[in-house]
C-alpha positions in Angstrom: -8.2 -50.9 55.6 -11.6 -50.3 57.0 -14.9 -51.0 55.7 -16.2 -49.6 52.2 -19.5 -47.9 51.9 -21.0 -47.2 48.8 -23.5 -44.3 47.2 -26.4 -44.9 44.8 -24.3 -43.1 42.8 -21.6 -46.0 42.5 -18.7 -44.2 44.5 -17.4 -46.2 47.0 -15.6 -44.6 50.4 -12.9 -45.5 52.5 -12.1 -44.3 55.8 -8.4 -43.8 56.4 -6.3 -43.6 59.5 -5.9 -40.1 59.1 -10.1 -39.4 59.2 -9.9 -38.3 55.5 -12.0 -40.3 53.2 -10.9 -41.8 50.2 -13.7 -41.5 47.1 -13.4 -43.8 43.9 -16.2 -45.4 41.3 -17.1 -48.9 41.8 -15.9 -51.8 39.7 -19.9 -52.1 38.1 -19.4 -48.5 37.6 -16.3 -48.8 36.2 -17.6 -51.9 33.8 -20.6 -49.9 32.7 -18.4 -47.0 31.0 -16.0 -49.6 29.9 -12.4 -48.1 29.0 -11.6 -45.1 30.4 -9.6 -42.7 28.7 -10.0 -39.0 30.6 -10.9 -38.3 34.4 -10.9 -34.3 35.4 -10.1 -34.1 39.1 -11.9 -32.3 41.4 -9.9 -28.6 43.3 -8.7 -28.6 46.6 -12.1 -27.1 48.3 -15.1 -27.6 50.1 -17.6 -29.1 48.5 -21.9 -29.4 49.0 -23.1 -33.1 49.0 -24.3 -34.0 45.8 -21.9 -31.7 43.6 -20.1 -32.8 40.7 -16.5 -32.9 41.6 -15.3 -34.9 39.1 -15.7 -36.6 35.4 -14.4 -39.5 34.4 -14.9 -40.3 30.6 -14.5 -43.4 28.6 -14.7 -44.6 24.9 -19.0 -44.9 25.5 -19.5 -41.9 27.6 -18.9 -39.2 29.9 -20.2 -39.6 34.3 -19.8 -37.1 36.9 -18.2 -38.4 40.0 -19.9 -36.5 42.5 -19.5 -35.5 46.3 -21.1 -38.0 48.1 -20.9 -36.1 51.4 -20.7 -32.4 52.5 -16.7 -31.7 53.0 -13.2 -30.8 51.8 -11.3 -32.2 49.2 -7.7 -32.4 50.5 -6.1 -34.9 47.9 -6.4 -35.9 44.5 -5.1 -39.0 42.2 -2.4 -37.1 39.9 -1.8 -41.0 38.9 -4.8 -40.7 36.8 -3.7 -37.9 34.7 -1.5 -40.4 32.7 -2.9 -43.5 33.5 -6.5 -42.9 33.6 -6.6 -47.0 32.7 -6.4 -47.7 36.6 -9.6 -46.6 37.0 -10.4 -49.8 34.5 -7.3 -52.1 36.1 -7.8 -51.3 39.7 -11.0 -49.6 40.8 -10.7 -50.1 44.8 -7.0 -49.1 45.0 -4.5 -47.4 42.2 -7.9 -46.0 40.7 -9.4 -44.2 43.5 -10.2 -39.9 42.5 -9.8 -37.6 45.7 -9.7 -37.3 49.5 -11.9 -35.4 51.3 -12.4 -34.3 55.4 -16.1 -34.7 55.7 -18.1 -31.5 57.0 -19.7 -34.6 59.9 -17.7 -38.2 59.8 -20.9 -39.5 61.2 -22.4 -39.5 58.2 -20.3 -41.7 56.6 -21.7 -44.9 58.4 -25.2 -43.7 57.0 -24.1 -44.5 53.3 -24.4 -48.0 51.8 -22.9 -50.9 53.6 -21.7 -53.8 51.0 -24.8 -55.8 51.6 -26.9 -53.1 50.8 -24.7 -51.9 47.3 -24.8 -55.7 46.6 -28.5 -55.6 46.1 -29.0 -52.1 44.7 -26.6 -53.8 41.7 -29.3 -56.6 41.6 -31.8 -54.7 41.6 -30.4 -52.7 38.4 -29.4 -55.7 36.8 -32.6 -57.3 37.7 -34.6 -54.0 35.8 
């Protein structure tokens, strides 16, 4: 498993041996909804950076998952359409959303490293 890298957003990303990139919510964005109950999945199609693909909703609110990188989404979760509750039990692995092939895999190493996600939390905690 390579390295994670994380958004502002609270997505985290995972390169896989095939060069698509696994996309999930991290576990403090997880904790922060609390108990999910619904996620819609995103199409299989190219999305812009920044575009909502996806919305995961729990028993507080409702949060778009969104594209964290110009690309294609070639795979989605179908777990999560009856156990949305792995988002909850197991953010990093059973509870991941989609797969994409990004539009330039360079940009990947240009998102968050843990260190850095590790003090963005702080520094929301810390606010």
């Amino acid at each position: 498993m390579s390295e994670l890298r994380f958004t502002e957003d609270h997505e985290w990303l995972r390169v896989e041996d095939d060069g698509s990139v696994t996309v999930g919510i991290t576990a403090y964005a997880q904790n922060a909804l609390g108990d999910v109950v619904y996620v819609q999945l995103p199409e299989l199609q190219p999305y812009e950076k920044g575009a909502e693909a996806s919305t995961v909703e729990s028993v507080k609110a409702a949060s778009g998952v969104y594209m964290p990188l110009t690309g294609e989404v070639v795979a989605v979760n179908e777990g999560l359409n009856d156990s949305p509750e792995l988002v909850n039990e197991d953010p990093l692995g059973e509870g991941w959303f989609f797969r994409f092939i990004p539009a330039d895999m360079n940009q990947v190493n240009a998102l968050l490293d843990q260190d850095a996600y590790d003090r963005l939390i702080k520094a929301n905690d810390d606010a």
